[in-house]
Predicted model as a PDB file, atoms N, CA, C, CB and O in Angstrom, pLDDT in the B-factor column:
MODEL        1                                                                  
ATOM      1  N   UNK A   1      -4.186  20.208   3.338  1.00 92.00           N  
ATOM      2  CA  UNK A   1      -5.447  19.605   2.952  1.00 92.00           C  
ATOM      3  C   UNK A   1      -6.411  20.673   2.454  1.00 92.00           C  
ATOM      4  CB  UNK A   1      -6.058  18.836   4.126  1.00 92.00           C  
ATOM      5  O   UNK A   1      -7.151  20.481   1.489  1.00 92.00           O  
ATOM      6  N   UNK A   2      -6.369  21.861   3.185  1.00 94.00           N  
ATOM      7  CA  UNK A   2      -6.951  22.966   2.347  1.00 94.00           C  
ATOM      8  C   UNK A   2      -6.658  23.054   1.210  1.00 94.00           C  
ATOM      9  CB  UNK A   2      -6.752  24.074   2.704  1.00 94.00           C  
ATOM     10  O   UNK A   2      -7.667  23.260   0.535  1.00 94.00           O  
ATOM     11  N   UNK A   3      -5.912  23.012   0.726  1.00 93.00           N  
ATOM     12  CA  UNK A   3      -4.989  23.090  -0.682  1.00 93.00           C  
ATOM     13  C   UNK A   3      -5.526  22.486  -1.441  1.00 93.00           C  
ATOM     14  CB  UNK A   3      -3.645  22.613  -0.770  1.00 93.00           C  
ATOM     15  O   UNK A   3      -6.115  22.920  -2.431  1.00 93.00           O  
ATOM     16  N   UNK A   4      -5.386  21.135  -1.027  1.00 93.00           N  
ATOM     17  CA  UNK A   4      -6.192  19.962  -1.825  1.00 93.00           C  
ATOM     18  C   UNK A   4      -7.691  20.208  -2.289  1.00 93.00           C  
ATOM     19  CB  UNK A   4      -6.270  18.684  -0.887  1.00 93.00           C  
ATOM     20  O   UNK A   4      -8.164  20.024  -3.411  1.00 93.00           O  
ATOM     21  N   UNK A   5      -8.301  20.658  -1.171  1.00 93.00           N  
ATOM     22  CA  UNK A   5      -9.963  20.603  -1.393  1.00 93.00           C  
ATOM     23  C   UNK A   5     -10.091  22.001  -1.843  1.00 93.00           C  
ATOM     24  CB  UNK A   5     -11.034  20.237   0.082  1.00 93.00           C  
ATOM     25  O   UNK A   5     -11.255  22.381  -1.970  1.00 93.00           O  
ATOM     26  N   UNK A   6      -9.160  22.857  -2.115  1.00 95.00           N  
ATOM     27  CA  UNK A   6      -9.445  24.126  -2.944  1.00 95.00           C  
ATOM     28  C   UNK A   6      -9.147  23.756  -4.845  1.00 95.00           C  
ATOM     29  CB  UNK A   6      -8.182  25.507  -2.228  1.00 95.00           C  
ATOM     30  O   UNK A   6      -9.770  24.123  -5.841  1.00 95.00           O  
ATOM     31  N   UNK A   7      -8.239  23.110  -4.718  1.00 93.00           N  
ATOM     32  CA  UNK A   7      -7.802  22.926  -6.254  1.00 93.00           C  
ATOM     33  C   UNK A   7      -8.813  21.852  -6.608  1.00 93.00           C  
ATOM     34  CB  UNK A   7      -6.084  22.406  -6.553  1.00 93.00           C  
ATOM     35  O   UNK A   7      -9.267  21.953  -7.748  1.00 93.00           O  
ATOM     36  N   UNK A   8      -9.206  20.967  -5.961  1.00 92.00           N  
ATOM     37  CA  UNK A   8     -10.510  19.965  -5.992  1.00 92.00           C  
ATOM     38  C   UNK A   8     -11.759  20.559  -6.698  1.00 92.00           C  
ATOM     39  CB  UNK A   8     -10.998  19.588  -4.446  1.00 92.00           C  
ATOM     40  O   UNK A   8     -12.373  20.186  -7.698  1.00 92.00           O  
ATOM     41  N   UNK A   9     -11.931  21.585  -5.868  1.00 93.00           N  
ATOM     42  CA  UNK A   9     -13.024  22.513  -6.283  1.00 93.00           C  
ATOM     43  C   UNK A   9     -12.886  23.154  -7.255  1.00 93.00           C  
ATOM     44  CB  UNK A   9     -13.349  23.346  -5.510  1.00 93.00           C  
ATOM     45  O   UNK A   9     -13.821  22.982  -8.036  1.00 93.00           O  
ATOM     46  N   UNK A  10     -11.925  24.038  -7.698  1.00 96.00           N  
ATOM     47  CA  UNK A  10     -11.131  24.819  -8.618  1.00 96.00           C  
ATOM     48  C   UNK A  10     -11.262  24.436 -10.064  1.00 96.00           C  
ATOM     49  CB  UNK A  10      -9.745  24.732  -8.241  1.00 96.00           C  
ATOM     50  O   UNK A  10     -11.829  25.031 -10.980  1.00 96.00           O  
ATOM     51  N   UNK A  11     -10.446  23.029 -10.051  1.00 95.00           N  
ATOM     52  CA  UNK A  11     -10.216  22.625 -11.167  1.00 95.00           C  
ATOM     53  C   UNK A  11     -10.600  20.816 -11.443  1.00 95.00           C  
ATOM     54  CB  UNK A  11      -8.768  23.086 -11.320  1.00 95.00           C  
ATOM     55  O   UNK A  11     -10.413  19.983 -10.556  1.00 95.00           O  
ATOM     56  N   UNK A  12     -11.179  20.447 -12.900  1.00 92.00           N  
ATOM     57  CA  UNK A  12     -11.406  19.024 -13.019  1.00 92.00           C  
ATOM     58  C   UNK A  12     -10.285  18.380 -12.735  1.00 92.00           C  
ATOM     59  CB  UNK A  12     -11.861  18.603 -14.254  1.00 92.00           C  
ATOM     60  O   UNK A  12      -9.367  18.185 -13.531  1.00 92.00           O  
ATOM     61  N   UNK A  13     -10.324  18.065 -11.701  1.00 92.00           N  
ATOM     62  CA  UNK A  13      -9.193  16.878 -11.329  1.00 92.00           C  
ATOM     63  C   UNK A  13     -10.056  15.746 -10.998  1.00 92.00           C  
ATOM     64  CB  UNK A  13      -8.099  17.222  -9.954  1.00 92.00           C  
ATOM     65  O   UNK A  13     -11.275  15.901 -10.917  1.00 92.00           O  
ATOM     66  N   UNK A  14      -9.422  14.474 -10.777  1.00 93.00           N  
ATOM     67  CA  UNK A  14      -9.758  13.275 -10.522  1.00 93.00           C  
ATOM     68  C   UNK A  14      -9.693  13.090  -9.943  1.00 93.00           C  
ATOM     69  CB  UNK A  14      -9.606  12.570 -10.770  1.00 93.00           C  
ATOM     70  O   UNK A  14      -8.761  12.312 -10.146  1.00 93.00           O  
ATOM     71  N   UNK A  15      -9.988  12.974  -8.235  1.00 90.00           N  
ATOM     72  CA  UNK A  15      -9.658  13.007  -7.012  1.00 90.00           C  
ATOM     73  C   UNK A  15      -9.630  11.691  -6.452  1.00 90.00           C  
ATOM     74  CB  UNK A  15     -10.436  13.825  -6.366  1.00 90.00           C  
ATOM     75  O   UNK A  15      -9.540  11.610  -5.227  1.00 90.00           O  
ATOM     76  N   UNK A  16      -9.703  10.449  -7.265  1.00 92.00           N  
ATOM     77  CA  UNK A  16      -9.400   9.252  -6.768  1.00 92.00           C  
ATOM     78  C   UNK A  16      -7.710   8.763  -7.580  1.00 92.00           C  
ATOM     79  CB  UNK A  16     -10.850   8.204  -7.138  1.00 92.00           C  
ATOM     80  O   UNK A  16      -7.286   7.611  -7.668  1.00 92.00           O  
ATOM     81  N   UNK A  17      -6.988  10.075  -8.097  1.00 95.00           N  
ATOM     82  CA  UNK A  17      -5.968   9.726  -9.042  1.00 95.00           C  
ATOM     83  C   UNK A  17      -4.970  11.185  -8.452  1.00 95.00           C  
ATOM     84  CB  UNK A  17      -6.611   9.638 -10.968  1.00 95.00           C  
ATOM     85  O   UNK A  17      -4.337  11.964  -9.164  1.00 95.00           O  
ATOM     86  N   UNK A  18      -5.095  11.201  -7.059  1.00 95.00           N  
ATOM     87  CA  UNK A  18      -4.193  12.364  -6.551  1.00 95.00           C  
ATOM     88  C   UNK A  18      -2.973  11.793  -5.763  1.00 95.00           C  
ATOM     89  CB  UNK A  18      -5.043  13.387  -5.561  1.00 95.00           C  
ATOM     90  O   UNK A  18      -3.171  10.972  -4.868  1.00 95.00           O  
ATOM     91  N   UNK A  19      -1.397  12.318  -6.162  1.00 95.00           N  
ATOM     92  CA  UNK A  19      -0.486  11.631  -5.259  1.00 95.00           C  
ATOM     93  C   UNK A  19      -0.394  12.460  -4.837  1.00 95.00           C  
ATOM     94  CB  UNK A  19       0.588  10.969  -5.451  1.00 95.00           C  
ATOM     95  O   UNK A  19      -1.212  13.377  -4.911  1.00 95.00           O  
ATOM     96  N   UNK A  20       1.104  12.472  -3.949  1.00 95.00           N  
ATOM     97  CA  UNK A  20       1.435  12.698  -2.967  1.00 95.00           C  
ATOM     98  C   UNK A  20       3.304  12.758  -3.120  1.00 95.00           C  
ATOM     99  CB  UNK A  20       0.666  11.695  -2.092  1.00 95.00           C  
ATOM    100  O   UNK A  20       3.820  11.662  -2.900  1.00 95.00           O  
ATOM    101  N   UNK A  21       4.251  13.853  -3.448  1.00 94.00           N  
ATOM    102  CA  UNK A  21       5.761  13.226  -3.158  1.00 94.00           C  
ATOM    103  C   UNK A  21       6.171  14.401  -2.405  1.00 94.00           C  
ATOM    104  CB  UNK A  21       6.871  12.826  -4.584  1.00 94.00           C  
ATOM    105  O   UNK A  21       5.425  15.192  -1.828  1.00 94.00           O  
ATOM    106  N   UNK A  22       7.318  14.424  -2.469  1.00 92.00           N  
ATOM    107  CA  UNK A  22       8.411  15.169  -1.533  1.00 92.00           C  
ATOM    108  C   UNK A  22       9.991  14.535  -1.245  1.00 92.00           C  
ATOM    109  CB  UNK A  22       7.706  15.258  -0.067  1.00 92.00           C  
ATOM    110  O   UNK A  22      10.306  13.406  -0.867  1.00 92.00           O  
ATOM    111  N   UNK A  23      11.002  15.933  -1.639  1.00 93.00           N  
ATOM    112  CA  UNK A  23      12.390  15.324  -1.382  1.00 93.00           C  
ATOM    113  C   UNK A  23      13.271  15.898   0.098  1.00 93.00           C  
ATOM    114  CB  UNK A  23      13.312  15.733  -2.812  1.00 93.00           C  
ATOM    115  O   UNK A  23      13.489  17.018   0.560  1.00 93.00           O  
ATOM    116  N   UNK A  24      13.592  14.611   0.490  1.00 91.00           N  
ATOM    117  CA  UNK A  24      14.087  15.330   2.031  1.00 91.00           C  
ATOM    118  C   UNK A  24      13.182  15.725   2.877  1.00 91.00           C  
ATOM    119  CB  UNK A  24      14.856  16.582   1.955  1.00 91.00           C  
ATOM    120  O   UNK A  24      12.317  14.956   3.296  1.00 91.00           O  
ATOM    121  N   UNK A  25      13.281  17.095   3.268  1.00 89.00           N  
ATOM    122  CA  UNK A  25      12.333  17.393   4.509  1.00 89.00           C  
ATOM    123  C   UNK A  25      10.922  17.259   3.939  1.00 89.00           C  
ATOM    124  CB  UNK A  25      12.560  18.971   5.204  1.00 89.00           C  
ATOM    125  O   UNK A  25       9.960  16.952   4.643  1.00 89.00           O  
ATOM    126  N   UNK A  26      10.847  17.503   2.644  1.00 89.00           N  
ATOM    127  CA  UNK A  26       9.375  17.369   2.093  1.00 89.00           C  
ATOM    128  C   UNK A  26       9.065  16.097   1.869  1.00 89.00           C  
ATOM    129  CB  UNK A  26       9.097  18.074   0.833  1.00 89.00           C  
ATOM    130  O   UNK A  26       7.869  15.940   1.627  1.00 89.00           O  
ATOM    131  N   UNK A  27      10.038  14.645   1.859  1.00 90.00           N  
ATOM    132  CA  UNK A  27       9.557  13.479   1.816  1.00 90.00           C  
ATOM    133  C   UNK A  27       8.954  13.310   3.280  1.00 90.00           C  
ATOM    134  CB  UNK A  27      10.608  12.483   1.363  1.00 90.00           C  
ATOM    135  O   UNK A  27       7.818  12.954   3.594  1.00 90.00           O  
ATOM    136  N   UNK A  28       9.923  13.630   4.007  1.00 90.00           N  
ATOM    137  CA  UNK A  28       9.486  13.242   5.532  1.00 90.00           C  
ATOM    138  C   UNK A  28       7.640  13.869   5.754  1.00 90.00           C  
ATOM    139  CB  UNK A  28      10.843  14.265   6.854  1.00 90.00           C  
ATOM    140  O   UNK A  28       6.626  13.307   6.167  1.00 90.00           O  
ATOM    141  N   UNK A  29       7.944  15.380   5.200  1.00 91.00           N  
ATOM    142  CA  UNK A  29       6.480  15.768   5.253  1.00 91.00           C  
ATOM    143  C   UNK A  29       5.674  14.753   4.550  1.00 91.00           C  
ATOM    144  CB  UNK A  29       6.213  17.162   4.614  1.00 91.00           C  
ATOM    145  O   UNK A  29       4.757  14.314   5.246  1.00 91.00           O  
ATOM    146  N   UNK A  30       5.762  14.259   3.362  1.00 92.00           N  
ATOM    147  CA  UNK A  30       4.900  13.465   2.934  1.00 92.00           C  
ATOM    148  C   UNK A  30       4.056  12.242   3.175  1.00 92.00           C  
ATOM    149  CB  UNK A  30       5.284  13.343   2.338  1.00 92.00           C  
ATOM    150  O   UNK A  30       2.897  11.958   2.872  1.00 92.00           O  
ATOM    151  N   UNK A  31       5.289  11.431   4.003  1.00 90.00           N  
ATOM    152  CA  UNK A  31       5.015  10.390   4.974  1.00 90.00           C  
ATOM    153  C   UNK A  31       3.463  10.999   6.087  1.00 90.00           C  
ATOM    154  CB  UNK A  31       6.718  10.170   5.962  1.00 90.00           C  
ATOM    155  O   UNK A  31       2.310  10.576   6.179  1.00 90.00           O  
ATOM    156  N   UNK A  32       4.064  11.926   6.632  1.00 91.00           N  
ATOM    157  CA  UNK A  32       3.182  12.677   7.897  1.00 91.00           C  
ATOM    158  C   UNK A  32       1.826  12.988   7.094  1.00 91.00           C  
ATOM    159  CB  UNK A  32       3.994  14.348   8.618  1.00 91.00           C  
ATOM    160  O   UNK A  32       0.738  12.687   7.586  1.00 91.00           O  
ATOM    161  N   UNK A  33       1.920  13.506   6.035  1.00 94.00           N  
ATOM    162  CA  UNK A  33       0.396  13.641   5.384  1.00 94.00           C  
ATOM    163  C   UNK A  33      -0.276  12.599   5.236  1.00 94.00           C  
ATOM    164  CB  UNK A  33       0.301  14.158   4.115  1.00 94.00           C  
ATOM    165  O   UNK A  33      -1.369  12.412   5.770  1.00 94.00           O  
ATOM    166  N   UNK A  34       0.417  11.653   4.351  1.00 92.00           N  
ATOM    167  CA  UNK A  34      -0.166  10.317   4.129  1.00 92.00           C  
ATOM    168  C   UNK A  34      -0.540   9.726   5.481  1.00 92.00           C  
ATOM    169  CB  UNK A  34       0.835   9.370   3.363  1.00 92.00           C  
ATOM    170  O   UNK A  34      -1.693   9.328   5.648  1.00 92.00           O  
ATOM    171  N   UNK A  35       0.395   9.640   6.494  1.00 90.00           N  
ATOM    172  CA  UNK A  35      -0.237   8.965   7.618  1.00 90.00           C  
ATOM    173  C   UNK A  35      -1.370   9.529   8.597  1.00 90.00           C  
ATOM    174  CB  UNK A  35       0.771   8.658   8.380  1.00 90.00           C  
ATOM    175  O   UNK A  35      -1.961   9.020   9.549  1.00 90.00           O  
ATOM    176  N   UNK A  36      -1.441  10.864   7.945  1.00 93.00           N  
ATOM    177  CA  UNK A  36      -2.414  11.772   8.390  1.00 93.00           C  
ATOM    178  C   UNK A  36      -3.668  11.475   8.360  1.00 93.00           C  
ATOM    179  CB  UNK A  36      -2.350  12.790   7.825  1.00 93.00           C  
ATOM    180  O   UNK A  36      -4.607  11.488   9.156  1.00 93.00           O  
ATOM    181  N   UNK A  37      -3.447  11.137   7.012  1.00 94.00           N  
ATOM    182  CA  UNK A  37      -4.735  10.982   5.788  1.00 94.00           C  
ATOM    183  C   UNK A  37      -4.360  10.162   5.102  1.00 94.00           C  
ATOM    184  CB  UNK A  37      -5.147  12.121   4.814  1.00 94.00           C  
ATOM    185  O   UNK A  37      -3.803  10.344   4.020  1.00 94.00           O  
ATOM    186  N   UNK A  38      -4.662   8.865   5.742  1.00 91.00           N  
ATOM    187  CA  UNK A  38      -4.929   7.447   5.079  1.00 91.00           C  
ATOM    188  C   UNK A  38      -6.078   7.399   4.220  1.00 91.00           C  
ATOM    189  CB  UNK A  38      -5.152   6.357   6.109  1.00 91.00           C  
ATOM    190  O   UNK A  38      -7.105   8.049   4.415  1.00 91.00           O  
ATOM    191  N   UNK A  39      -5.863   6.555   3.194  1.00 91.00           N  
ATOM    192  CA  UNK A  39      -7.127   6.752   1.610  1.00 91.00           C  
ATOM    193  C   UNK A  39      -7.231   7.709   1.097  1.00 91.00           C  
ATOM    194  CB  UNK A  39      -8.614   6.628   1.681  1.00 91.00           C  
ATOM    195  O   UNK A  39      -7.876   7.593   0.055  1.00 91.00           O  
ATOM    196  N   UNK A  40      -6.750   9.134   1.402  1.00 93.00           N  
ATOM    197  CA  UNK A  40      -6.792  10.368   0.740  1.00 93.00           C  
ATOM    198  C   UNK A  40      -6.081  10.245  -0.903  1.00 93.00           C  
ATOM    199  CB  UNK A  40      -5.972  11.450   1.760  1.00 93.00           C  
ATOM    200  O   UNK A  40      -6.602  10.762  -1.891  1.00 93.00           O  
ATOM    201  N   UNK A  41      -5.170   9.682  -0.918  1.00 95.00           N  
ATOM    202  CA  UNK A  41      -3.882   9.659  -2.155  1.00 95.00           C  
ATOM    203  C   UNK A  41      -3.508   8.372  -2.662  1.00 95.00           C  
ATOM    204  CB  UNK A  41      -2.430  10.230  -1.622  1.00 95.00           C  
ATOM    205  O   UNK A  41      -3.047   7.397  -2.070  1.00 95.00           O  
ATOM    206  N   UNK A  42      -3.785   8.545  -3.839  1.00 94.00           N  
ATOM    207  CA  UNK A  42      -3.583   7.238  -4.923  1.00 94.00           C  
ATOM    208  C   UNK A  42      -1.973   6.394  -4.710  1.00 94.00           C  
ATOM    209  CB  UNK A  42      -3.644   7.994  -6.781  1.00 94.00           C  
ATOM    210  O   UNK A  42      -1.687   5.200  -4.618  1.00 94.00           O  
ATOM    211  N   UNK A  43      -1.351   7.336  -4.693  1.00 94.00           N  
ATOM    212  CA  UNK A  43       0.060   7.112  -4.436  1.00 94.00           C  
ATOM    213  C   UNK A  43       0.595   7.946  -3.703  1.00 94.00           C  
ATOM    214  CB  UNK A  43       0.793   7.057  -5.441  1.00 94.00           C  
ATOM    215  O   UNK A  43      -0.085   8.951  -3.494  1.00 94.00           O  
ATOM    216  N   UNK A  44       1.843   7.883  -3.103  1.00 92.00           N  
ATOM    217  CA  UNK A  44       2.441   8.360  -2.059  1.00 92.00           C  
ATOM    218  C   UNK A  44       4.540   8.507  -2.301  1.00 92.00           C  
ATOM    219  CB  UNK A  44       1.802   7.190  -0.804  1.00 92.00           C  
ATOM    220  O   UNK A  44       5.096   7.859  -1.415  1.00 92.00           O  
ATOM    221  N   UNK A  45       5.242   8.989  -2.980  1.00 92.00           N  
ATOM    222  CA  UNK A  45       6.346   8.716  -3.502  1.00 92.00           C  
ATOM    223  C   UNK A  45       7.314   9.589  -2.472  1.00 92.00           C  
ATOM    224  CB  UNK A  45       6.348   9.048  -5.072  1.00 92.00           C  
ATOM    225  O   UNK A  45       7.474  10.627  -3.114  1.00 92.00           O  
ATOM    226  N   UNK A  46       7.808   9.691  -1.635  1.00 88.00           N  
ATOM    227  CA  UNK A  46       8.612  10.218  -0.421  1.00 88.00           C  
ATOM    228  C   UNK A  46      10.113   9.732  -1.127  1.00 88.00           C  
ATOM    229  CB  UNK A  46       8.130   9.388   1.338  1.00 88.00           C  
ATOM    230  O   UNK A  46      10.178   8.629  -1.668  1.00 88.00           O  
ATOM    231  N   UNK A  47      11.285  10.627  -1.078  1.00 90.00           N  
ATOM    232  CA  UNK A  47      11.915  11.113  -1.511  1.00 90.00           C  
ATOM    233  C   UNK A  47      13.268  11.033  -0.596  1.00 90.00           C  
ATOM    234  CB  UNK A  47      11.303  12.110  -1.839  1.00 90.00           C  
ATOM    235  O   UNK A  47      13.623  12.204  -0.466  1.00 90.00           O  
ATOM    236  N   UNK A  48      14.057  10.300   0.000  1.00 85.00           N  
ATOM    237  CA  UNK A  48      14.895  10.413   0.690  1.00 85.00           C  
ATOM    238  C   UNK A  48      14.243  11.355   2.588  1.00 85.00           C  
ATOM    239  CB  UNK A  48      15.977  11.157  -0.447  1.00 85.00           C  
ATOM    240  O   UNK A  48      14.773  12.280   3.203  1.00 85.00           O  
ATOM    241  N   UNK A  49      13.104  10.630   2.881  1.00 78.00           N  
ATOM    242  CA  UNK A  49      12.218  11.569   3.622  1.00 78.00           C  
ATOM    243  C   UNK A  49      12.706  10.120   4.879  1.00 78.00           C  
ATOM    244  CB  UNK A  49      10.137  12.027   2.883  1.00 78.00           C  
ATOM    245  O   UNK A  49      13.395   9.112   4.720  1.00 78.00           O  
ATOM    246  N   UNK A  50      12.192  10.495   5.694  1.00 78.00           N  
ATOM    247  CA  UNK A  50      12.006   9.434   7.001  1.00 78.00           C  
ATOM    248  C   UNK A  50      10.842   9.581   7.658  1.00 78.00           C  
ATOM    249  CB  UNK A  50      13.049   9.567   8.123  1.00 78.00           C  
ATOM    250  O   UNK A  50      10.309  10.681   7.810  1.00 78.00           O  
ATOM    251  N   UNK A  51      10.124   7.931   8.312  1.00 77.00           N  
ATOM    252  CA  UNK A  51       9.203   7.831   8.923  1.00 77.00           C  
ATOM    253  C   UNK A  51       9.370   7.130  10.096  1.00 77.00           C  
ATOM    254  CB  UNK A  51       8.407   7.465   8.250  1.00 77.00           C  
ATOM    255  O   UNK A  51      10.441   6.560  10.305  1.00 77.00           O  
ATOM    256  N   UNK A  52       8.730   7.102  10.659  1.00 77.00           N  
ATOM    257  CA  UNK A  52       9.158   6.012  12.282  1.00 77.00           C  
ATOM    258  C   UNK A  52       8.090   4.696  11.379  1.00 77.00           C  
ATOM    259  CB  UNK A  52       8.161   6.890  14.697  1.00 77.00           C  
ATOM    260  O   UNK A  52       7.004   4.758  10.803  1.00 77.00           O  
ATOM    261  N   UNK A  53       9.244   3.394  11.690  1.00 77.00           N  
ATOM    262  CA  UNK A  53       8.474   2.671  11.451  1.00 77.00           C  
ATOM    263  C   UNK A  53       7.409   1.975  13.022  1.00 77.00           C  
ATOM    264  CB  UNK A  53       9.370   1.783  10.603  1.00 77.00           C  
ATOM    265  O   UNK A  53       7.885   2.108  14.149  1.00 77.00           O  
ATOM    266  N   UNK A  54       6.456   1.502  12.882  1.00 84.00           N  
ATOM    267  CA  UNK A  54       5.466   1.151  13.792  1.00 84.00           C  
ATOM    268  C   UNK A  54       4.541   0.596  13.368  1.00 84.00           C  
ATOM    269  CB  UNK A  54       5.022   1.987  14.408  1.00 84.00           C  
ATOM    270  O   UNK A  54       4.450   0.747  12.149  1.00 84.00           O  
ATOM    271  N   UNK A  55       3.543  -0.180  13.930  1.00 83.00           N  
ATOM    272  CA  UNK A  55       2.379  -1.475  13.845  1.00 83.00           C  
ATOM    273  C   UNK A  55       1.418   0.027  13.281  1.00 83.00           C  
ATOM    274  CB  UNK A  55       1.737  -2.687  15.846  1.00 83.00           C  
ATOM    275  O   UNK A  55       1.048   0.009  12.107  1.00 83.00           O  
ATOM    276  N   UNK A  56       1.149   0.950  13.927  1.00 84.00           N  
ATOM    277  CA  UNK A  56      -0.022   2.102  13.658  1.00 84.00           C  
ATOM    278  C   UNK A  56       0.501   2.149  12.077  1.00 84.00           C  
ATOM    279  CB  UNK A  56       0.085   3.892  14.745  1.00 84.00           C  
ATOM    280  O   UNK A  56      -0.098   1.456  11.254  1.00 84.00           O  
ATOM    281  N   UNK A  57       1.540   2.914  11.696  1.00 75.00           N  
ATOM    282  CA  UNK A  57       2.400   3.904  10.606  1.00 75.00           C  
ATOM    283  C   UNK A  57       2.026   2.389   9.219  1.00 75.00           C  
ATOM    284  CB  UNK A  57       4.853   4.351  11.281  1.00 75.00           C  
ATOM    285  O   UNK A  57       1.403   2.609   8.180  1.00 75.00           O  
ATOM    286  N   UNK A  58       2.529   1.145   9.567  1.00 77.00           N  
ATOM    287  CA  UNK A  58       2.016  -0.167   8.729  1.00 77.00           C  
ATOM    288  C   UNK A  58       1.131   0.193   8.317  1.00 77.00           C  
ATOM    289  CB  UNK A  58       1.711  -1.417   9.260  1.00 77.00           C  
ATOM    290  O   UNK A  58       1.016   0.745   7.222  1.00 77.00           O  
ATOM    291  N   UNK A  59      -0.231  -0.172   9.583  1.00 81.00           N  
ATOM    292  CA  UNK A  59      -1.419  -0.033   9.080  1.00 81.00           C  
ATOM    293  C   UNK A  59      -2.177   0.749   8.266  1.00 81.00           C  
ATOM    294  CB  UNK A  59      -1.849  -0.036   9.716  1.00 81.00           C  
ATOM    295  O   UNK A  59      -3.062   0.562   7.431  1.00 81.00           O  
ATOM    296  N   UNK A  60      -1.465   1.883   8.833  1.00 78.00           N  
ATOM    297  CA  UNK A  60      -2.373   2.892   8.276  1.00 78.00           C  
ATOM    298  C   UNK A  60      -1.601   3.251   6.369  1.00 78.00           C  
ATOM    299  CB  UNK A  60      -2.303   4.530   9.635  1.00 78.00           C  
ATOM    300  O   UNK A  60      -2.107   4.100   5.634  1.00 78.00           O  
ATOM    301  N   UNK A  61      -0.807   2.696   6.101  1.00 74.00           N  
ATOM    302  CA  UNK A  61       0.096   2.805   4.911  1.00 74.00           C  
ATOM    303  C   UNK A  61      -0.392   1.598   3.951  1.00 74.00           C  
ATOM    304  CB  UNK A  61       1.771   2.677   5.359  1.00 74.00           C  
ATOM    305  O   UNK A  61       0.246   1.200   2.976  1.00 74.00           O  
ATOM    306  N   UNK A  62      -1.865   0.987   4.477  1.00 70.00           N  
ATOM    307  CA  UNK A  62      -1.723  -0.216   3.747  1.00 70.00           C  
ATOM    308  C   UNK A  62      -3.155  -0.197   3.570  1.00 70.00           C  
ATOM    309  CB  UNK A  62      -1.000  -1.534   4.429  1.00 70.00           C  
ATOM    310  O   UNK A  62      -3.892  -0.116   4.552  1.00 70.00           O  
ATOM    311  N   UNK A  63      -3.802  -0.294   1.881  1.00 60.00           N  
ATOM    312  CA  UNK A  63      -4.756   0.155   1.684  1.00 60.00           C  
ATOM    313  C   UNK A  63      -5.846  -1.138   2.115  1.00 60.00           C  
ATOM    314  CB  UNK A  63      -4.673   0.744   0.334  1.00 60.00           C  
ATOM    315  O   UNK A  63      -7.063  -0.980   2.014  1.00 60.00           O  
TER     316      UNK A  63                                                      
ENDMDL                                                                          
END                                                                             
């Protein structure tokens, strides 16, 4: 998330038009961000990644 709010700052980006992917261990990471940081990311594209499904992990995945 540092990352994010450095390149935010950095450079004109659109910050209501930011995804989110990852393949494998980096999908799985991706899931964990997104569920981290719900509304942060326009889209979210996880990659052969795994999440626990759950009533919280739903919710929070659903804008």
């Amino acid at each position: 998330m540092k990352l994010l709010s450095r390149v935010e700052a950095d450079y004109a980006i659109d910050s209501d038009w930011v995804s989110l992917t990852g393949y494998s261990m980096g999908g799985t990471g991706a899931w964990a961000i997104a569920l981290a940081y719900p509304g942060t990311f326009s889209a979210v594209a996880p990659l052969s990644g795994s999440v626990r499904v759950t009533e919280q992990n739903l919710q929070k995945s659903v804008k």
